[in-house]
DRENPA-3360 file (N, C-alpha, C; in nm, 2 decimals, always signed):
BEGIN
1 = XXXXXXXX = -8.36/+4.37/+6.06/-8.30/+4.27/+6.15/-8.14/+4.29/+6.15 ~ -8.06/+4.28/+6.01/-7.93/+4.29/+6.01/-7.94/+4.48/+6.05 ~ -8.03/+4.55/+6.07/-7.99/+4.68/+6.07/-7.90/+4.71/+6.23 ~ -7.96/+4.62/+6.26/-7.99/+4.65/+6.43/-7.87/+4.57/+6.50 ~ -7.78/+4.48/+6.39/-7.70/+4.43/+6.42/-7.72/+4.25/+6.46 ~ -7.80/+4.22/+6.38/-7.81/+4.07/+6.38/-7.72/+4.02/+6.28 ~ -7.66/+3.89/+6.31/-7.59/+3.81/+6.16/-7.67/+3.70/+6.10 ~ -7.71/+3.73/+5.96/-7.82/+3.66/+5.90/-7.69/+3.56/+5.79;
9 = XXXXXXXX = -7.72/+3.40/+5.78/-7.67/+3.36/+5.71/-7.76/+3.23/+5.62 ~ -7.69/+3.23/+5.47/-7.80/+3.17/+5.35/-7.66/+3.02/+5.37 ~ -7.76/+2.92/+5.32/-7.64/+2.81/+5.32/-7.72/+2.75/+5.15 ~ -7.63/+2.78/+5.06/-7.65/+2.78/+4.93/-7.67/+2.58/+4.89 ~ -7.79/+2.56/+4.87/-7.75/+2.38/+4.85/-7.79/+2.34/+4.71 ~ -7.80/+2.43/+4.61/-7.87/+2.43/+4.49/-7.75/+2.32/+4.40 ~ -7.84/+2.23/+4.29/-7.75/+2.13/+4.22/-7.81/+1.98/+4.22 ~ -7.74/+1.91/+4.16/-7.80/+1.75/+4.17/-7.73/+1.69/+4.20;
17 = XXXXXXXX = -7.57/+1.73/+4.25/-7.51/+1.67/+4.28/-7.44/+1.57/+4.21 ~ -7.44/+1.59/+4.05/-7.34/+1.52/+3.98/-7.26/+1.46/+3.97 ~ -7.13/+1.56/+4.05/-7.01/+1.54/+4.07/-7.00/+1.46/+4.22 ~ -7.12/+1.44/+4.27/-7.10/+1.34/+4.38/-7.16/+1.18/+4.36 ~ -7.21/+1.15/+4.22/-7.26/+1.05/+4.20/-7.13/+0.96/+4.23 ~ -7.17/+0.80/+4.27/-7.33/+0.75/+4.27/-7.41/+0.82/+4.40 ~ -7.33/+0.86/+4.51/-7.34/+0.90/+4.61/-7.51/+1.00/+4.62 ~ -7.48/+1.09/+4.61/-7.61/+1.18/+4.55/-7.77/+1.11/+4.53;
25 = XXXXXXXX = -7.74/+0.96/+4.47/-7.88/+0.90/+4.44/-7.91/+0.86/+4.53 ~ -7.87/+0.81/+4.66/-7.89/+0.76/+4.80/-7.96/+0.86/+4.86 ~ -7.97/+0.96/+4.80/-8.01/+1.07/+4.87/-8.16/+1.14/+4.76 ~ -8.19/+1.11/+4.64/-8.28/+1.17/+4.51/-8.22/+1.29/+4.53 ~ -8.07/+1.26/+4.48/-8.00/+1.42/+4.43/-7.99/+1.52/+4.49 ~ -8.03/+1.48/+4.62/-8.01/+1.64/+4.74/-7.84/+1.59/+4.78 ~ -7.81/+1.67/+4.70/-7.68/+1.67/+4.79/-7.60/+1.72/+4.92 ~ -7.67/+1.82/+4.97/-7.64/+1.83/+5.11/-7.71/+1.70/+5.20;
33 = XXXXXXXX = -7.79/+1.65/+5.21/-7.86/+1.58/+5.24/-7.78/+1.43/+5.24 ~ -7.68/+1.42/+5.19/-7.58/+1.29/+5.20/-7.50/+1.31/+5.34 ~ -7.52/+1.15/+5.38/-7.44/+1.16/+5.49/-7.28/+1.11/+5.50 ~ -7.18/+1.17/+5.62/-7.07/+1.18/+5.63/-7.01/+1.06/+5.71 ~ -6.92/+1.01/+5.72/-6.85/+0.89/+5.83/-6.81/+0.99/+5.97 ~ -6.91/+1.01/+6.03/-6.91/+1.13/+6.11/-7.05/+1.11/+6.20 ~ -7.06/+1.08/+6.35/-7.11/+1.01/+6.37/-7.16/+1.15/+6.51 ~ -7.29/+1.20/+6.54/-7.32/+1.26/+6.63/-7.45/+1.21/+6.73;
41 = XXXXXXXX = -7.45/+1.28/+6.86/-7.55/+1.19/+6.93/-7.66/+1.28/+6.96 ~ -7.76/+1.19/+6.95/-7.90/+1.30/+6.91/-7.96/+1.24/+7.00 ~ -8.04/+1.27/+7.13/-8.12/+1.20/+7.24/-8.07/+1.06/+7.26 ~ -7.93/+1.07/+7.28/-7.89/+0.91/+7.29/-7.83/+0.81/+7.19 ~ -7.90/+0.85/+7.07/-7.88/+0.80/+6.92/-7.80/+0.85/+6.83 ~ -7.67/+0.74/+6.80/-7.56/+0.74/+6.73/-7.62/+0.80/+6.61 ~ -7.65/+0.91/+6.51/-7.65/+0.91/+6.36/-7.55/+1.01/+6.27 ~ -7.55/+0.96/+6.16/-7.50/+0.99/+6.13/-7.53/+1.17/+6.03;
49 = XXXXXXXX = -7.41/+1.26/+6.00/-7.42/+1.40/+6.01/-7.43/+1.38/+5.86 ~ -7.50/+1.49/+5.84/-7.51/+1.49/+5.69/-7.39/+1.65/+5.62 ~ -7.41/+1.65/+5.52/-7.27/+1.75/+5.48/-7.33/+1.89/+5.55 ~ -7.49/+1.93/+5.46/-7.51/+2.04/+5.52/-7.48/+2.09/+5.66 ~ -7.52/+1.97/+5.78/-7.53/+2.01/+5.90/-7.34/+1.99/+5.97 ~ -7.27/+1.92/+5.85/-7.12/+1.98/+5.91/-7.10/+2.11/+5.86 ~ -7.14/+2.17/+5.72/-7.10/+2.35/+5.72/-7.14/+2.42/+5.82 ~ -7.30/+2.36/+5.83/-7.34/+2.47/+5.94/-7.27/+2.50/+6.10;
57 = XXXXXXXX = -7.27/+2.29/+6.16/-7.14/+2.38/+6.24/-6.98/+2.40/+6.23 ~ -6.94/+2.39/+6.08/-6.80/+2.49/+6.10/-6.76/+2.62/+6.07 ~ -6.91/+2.65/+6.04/-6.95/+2.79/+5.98/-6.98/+2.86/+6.08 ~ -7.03/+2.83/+6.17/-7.12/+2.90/+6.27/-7.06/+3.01/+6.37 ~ -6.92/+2.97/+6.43/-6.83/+3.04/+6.48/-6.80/+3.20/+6.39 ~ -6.86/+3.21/+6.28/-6.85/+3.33/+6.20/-6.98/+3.44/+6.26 ~ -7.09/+3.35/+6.32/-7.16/+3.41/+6.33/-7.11/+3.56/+6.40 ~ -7.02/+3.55/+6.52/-6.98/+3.62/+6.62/-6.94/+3.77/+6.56;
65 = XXXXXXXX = -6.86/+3.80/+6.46/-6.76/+3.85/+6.35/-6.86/+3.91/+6.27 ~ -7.04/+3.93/+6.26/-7.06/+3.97/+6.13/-7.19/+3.98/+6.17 ~ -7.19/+4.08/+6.27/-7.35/+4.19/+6.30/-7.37/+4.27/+6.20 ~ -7.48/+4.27/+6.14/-7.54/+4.38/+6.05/-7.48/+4.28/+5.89 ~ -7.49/+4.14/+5.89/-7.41/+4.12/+5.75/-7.51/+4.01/+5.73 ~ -7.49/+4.00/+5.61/-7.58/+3.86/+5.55/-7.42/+3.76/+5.47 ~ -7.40/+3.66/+5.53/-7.34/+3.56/+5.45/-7.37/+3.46/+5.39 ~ -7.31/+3.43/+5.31/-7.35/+3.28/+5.19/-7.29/+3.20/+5.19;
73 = XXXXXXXX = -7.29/+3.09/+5.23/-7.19/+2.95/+5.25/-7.23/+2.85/+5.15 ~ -7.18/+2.82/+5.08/-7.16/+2.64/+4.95/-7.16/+2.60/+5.07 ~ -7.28/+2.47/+5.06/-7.30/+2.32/+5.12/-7.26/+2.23/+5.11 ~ -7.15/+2.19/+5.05/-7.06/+2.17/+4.98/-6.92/+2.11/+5.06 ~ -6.89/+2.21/+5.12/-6.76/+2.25/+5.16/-6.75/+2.28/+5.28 ~ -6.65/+2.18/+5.34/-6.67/+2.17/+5.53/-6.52/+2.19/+5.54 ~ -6.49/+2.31/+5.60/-6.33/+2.34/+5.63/-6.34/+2.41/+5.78 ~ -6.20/+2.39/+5.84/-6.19/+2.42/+5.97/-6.04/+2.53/+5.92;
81 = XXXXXXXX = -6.09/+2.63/+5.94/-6.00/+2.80/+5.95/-5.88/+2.77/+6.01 ~ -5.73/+2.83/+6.04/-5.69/+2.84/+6.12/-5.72/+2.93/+6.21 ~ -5.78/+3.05/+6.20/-5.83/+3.13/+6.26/-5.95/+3.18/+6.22 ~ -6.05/+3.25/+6.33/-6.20/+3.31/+6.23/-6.17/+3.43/+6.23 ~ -6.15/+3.53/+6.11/-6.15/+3.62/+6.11/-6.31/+3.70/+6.10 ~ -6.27/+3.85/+6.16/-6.39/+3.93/+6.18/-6.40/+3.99/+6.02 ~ -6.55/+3.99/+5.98/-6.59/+4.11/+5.87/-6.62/+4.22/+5.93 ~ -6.61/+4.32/+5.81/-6.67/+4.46/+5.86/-6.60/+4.51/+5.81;
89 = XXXXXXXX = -6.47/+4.55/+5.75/-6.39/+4.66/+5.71/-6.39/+4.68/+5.60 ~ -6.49/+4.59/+5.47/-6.50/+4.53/+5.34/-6.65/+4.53/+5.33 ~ -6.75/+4.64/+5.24/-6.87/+4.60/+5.24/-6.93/+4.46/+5.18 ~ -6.83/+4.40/+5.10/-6.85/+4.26/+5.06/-6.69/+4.22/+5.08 ~ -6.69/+4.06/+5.16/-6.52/+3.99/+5.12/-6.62/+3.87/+5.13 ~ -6.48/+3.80/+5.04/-6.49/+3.66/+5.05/-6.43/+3.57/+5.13 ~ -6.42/+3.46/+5.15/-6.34/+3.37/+5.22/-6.27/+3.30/+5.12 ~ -6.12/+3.29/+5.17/-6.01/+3.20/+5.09/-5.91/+3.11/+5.14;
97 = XXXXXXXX = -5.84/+3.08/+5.09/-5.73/+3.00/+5.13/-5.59/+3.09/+5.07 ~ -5.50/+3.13/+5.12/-5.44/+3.24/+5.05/-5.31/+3.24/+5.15 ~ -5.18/+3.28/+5.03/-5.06/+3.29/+5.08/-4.95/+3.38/+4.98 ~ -4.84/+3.35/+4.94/-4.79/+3.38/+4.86/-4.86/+3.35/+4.71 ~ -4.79/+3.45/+4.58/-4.82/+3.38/+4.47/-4.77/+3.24/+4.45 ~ -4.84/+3.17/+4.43/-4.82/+2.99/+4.37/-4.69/+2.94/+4.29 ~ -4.62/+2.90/+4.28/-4.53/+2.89/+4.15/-4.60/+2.78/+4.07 ~ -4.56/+2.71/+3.99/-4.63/+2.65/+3.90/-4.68/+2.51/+3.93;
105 = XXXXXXXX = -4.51/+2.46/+3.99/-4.56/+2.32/+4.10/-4.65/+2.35/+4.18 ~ -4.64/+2.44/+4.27/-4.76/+2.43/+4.35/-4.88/+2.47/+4.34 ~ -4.91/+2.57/+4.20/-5.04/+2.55/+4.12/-5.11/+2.41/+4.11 ~ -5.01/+2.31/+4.04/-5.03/+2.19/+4.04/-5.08/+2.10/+4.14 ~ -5.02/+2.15/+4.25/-5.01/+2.04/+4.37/-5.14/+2.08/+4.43 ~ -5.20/+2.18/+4.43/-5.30/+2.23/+4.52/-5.41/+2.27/+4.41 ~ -5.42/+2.21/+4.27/-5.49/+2.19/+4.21/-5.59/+2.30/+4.21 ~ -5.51/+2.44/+4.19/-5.55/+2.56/+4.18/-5.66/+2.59/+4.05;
113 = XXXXXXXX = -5.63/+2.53/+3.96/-5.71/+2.54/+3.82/-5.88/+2.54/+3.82 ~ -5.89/+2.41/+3.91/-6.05/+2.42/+3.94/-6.11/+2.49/+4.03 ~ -6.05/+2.62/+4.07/-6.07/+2.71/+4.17/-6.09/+2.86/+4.14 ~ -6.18/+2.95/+4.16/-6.13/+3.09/+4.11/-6.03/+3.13/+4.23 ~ -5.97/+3.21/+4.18/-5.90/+3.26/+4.22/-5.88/+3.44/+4.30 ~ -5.85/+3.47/+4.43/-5.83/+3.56/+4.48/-5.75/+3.67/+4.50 ~ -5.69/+3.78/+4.49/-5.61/+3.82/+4.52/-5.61/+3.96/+4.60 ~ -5.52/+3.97/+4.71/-5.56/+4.09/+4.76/-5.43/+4.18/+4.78;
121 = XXXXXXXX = -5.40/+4.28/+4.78/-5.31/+4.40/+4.79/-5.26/+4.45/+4.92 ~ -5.20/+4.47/+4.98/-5.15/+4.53/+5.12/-5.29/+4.57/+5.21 ~ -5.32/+4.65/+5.12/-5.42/+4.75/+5.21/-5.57/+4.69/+5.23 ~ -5.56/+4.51/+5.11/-5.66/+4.39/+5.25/-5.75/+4.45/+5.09 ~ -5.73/+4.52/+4.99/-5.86/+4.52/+4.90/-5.80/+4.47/+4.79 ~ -5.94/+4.39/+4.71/-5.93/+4.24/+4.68/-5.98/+4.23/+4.50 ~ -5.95/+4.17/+4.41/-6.00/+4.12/+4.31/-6.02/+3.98/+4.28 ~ -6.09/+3.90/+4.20/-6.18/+3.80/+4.19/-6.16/+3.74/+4.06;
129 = XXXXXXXX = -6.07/+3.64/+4.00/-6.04/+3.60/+3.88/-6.16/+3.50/+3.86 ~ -6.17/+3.45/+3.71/-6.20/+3.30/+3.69/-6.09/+3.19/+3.69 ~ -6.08/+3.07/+3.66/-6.03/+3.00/+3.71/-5.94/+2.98/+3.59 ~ -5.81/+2.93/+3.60/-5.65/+3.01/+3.55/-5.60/+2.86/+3.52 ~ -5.58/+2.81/+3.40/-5.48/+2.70/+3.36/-5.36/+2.68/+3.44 ~ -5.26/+2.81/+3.47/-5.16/+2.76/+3.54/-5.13/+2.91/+3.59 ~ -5.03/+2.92/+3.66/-4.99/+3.04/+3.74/-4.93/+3.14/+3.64 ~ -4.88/+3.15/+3.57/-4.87/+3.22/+3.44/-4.96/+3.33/+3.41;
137 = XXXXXXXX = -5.08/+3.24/+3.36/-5.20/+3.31/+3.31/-5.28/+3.36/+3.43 ~ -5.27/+3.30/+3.55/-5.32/+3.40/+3.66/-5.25/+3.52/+3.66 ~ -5.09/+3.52/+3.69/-5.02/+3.63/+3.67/-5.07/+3.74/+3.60 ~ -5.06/+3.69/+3.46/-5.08/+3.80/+3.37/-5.28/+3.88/+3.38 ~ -5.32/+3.84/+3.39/-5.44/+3.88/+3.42/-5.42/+3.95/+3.58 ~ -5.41/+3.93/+3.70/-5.33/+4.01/+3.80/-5.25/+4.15/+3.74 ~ -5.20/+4.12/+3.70/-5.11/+4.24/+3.65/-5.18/+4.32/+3.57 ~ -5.27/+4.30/+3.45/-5.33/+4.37/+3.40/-5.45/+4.46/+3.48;
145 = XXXXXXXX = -5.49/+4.36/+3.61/-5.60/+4.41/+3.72/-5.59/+4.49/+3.78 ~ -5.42/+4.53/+3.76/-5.32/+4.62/+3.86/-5.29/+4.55/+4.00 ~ -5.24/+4.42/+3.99/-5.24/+4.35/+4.12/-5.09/+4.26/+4.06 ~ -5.01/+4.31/+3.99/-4.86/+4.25/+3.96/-4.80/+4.23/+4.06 ~ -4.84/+4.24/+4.21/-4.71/+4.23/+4.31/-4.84/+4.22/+4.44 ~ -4.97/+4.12/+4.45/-5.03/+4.08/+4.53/-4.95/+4.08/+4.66 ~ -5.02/+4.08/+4.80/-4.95/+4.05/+4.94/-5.01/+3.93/+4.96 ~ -5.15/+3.88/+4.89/-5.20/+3.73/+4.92/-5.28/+3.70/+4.82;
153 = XXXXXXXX = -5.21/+3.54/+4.75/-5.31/+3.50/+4.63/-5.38/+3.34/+4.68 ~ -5.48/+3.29/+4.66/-5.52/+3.20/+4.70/-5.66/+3.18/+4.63 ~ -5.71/+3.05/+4.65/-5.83/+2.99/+4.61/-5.92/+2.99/+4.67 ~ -6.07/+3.05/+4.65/-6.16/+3.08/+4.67/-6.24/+2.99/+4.74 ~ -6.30/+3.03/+4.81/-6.41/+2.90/+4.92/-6.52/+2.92/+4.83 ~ -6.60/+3.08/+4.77/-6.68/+3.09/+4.66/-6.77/+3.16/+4.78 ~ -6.77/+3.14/+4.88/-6.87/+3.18/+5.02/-6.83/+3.36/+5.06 ~ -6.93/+3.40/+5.09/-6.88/+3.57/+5.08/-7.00/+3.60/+5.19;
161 = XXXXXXXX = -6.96/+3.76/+5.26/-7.07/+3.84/+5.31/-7.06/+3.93/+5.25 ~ -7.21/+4.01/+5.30/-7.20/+4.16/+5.23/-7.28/+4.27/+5.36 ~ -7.25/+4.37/+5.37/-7.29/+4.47/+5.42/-7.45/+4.50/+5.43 ~ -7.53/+4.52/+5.49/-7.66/+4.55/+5.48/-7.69/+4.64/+5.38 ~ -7.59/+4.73/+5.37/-7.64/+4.87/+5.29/-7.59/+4.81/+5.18 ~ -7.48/+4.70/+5.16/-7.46/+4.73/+5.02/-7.57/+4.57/+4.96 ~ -7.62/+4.47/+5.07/-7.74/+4.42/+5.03/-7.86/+4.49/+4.96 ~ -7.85/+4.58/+5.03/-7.98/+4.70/+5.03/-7.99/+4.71/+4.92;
169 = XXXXXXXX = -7.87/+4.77/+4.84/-7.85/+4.87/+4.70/-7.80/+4.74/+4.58 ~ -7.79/+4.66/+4.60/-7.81/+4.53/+4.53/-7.98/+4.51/+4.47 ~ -8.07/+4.51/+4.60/-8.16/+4.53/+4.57/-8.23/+4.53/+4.49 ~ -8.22/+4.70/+4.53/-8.23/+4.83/+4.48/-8.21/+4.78/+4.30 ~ -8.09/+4.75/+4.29/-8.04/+4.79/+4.16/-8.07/+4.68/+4.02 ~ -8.08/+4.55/+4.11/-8.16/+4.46/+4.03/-8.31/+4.43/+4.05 ~ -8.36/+4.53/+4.13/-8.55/+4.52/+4.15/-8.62/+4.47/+3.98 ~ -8.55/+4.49/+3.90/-8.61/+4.51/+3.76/-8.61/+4.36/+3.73;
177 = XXXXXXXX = -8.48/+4.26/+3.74/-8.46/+4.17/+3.73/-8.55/+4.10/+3.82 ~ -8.57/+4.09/+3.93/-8.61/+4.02/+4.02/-8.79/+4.06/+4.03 ~ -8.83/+4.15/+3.98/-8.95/+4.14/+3.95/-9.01/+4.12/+3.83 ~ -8.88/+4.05/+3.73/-8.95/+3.99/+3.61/-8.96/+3.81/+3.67 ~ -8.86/+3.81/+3.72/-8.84/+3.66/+3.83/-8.77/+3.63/+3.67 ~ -8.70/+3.63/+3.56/-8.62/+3.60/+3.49/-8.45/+3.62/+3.46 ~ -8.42/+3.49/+3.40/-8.26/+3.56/+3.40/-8.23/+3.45/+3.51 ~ -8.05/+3.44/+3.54/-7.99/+3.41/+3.64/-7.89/+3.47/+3.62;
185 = XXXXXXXX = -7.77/+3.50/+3.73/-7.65/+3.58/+3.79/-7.57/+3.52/+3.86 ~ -7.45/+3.48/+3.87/-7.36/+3.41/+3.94/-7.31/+3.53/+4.01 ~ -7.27/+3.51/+4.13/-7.19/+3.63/+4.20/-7.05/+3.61/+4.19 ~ -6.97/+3.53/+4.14/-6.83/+3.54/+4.08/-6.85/+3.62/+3.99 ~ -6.87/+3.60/+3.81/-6.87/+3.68/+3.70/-6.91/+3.80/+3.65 ~ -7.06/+3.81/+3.79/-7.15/+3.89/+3.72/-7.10/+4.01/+3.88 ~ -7.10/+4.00/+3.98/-7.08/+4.10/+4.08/-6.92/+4.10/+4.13 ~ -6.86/+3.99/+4.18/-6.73/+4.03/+4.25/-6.63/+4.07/+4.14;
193 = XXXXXXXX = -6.64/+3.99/+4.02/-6.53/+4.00/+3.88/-6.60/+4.13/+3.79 ~ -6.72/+4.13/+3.82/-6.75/+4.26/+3.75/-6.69/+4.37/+3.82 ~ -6.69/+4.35/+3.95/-6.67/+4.49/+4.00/-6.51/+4.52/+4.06 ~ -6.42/+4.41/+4.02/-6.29/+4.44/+4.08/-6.21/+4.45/+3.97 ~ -6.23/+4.43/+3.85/-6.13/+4.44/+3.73/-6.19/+4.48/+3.62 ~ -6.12/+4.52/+3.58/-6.10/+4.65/+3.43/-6.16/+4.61/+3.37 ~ -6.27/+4.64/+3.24/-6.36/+4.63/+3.15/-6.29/+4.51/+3.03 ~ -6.18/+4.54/+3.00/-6.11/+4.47/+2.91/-6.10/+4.36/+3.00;
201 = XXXXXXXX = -6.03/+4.34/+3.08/-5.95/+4.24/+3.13/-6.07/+4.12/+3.14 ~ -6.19/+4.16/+3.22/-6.30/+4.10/+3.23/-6.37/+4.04/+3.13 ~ -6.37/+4.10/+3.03/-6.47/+4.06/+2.93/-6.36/+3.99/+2.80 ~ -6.25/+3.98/+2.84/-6.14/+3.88/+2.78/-6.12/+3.73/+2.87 ~ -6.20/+3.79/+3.01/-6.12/+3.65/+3.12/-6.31/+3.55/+3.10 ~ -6.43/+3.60/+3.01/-6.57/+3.58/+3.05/-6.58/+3.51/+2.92 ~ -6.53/+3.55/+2.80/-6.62/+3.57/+2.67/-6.62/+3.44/+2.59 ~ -6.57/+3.31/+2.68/-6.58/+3.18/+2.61/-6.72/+3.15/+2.72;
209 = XXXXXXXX = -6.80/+3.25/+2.81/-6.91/+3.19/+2.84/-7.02/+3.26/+2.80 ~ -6.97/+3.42/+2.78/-7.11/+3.50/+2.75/-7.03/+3.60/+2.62 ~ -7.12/+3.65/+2.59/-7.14/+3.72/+2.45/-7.05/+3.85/+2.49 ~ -6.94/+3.89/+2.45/-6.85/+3.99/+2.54/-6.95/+4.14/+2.45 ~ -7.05/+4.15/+2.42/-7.10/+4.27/+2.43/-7.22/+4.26/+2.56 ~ -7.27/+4.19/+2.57/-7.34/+4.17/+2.74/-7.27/+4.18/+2.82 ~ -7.15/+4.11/+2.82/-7.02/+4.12/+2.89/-6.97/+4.31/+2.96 ~ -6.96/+4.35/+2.87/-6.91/+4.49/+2.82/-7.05/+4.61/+2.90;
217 = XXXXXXXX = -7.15/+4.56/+2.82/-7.28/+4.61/+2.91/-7.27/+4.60/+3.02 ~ -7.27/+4.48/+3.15/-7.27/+4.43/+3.23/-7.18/+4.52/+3.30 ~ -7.06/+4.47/+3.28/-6.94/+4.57/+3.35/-6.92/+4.73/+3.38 ~ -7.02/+4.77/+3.25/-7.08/+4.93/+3.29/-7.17/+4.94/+3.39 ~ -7.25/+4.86/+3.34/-7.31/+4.85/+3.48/-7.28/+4.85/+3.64 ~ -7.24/+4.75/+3.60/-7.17/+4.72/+3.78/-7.07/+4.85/+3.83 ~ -6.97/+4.91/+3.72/-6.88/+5.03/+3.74/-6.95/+5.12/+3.80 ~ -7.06/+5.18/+3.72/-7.14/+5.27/+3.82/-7.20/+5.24/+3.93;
225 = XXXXXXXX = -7.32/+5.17/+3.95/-7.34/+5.05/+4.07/-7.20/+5.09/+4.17 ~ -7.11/+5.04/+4.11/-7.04/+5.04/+4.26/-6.97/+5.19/+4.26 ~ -6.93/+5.28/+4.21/-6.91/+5.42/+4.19/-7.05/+5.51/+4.27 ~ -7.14/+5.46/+4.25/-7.20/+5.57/+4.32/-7.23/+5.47/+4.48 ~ -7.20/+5.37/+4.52/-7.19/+5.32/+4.65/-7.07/+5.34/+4.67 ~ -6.96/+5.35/+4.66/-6.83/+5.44/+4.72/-6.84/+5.54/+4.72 ~ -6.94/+5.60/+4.62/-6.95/+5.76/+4.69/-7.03/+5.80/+4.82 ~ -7.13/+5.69/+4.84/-7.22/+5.77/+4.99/-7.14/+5.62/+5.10;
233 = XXXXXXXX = -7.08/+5.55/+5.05/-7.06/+5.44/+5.18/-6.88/+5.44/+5.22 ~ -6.80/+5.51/+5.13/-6.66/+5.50/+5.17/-6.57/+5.34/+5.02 ~ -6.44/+5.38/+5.04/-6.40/+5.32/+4.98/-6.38/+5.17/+4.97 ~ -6.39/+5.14/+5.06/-6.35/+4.99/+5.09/-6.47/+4.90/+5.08 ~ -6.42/+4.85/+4.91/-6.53/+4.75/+4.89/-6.52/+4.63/+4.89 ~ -6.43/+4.58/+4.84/-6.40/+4.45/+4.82/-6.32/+4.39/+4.87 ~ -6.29/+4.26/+4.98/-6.20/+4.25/+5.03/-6.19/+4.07/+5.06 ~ -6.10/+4.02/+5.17/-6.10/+3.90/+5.19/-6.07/+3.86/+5.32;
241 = XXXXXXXX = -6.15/+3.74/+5.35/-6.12/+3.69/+5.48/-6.04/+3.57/+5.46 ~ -5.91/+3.58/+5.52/-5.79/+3.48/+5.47/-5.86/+3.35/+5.61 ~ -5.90/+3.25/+5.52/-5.88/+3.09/+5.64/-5.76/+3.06/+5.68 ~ -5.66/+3.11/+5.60/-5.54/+3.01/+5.63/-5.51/+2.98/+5.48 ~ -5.36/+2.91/+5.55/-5.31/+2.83/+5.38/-5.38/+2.66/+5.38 ~ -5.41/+2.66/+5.29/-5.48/+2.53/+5.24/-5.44/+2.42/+5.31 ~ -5.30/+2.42/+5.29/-5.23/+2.26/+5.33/-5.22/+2.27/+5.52 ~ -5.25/+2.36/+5.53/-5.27/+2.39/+5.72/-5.36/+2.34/+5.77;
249 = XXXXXXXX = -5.46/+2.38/+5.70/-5.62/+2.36/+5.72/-5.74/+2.24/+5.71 ~ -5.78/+2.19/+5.78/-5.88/+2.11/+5.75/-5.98/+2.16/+5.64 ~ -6.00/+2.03/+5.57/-6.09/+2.15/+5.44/-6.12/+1.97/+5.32 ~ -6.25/+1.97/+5.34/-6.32/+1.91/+5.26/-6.40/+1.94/+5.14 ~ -6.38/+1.90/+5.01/-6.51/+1.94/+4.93/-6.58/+1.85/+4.87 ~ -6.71/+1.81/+4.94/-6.78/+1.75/+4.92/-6.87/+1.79/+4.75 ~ -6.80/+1.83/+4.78/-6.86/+1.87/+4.56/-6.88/+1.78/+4.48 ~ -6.77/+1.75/+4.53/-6.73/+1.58/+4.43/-6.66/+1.47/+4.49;
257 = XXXXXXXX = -6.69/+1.36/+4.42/-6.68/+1.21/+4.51/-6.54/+1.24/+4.52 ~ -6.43/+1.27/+4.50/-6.30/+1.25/+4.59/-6.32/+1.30/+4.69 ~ -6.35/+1.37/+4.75/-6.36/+1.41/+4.88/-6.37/+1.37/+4.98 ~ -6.47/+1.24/+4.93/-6.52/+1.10/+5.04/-6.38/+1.00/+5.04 ~ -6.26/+1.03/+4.96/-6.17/+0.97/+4.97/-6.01/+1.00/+4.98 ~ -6.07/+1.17/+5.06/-5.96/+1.22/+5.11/-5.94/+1.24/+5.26 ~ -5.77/+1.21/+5.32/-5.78/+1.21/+5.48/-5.68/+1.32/+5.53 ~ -5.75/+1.42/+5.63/-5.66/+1.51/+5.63/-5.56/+1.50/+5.79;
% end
């Protein structure tokens, strides 16, 4: 289906919704499934939208931008772009919020810390931090990444597509995993940060969560994995689809109960 140039998209709603209590129990913990002060008309009848069905329509305008791609959207998080940028020139990017590097106030102010973080280079290709006490320690991990002088740094939506072929060879490459049905994988730590930064830097920015010789494993892994897919698919792997800068943007995160008590 994506071969032929259809856009297939996953809308991720997995969780209990924790960080949305009390809210979440109105709902037995489905947190998409909570409704919004947001009011649509269904055969006449006022009801009210729930979070999932606002991503889906502020997501949807992407569909246009991304034949032959599979994307993943958090349920989560209802933002309006300043612009929809097209995929395709990146066998996987993510979506961000992205501008200049931060200074330290405005790390603060935009409360970068509980965010991973993005960074991309002139030429639009991209690396993938964990999430950075203050602008400082993003810095320095950037620069070790070989990204000391970024053209755009910004906070992650967490939402990404990927190329068919390089879905394909994902596959392909964890068939072993996926036919034991054991294990889990995050696609921040384990694919985008595995595969855009240096062995060291990664398994120094991971190892207060995983064992840095799995760590170290892992990252060989992925190195090859993606080395022999830049060898039959071309260079350009990793990259980003800029929404806009944050404070421009409409942008909700229903993650957690502030959200319901922010007005943009």
């Amino acid at each position: 289906m994506m071969k032929s140039g259809s856009s297939v998209a996953i809308y991720h709603v997995a969780g209990k919704g924790t960080r949305l209590a009390p809210l979440s129990l109105a709902e037995c913990n489905n947190k998409p499934a909570v409704k919004l002060p947001a009011n649509v008309d269904i055969n006449g009848e006022k009801v009210h939208m729930t979070i999932l069905e606002s991503v889906i329509l502020s997501t949807a305008p992407y569909a246009k931008g991304r034949g032959g791609r599979l994307s993943v959207f958090w349920a989560d998080q209802v933002f309006v772009p300043q612009e929809f940028q097209r995929s395709g020139e990146f066998a996987a990017d993510i979506l961000t919020f992205s501008g200049p590097m931060p200074t330290q106030e405005q790390w603060e102010a935009q409360g970068l810390s509980s965010y991973g973080l993005v960074a991309a280079n002139a030429d639009g290709s991209a690396c993938q931090l964990e999430k950075s006490a203050s602008a400082a320690a993003a810095g320095a991990v950037l620069g070790a990444a070989g990204f000391s002088s970024p053209a755009k740094v910004g906070s992650s939506l967490g939402s990404f597509s990927v190329s068919h072929q390089l879905l394909e060879a994902l596959l392909t490459e964890f068939q072993p995993e996926l036919d034991a049905k054991k294990g889990k994988m995050d696609t921040d730590p384990h694919l985008w940060m595995a595969m855009s930064l240096p062995e060291a830097t990664y398994a120094e920015a991971l190892e207060s969560k995983f064992s840095k010789p799995d760590l170290i494993a892992h990252h060989k892994r992925m190195a090859a994995f993606k080395a022999n897919f830049v060898t039959h698919n071309g260079p350009k792997f990793f990259g980003i689809v800029d929404a806009g800068v944050k404070e421009s943007c409409y942008y909700w995160d229903f993650g957690q109960l502030s959200g319901f008590f922010t007005t943009r």
